[in-house]
C-alpha positions in Angstrom: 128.0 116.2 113.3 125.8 115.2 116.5 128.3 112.6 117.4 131.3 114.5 117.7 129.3 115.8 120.5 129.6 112.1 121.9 133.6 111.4 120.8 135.0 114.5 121.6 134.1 114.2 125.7 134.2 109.9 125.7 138.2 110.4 124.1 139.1 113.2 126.5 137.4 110.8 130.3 139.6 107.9 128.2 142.7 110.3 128.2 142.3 111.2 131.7 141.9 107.5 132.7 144.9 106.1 131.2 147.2 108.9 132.6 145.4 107.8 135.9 146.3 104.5 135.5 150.2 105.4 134.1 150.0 107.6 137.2 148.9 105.2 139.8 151.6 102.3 138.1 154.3 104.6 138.5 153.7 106.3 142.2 153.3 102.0 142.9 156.4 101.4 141.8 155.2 99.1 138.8 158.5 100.5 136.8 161.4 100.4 139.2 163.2 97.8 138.6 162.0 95.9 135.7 165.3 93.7 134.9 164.9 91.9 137.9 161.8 90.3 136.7 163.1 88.8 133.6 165.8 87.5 136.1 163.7 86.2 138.5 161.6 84.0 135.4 165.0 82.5 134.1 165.9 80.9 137.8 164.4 77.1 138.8 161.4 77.3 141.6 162.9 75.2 144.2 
């Protein structure tokens, strides 16, 4: 029982850092145009 103690608070700071992170990727524009990347893999470097 002592450890939910420990779980309970460690899974919520994880929660709040991943939604930080999803957060900061979309405000960075990480998601905004994500078919022109496989595009861009398919054409020869020249």
């Amino acid at each position: 029982m002592d450890i939910l103690f420990i779980l309970i608070p460690l899974s919520v700071v994880m929660a709040i850092v991943v939604l930080a992170g999803l957060w900061w990727a979309i405000y960075q524009g990480q998601f905004e145009d994500i078919e022109e990347e496989s595009k861009r893999i398919m054409e020869e470097d020249q």
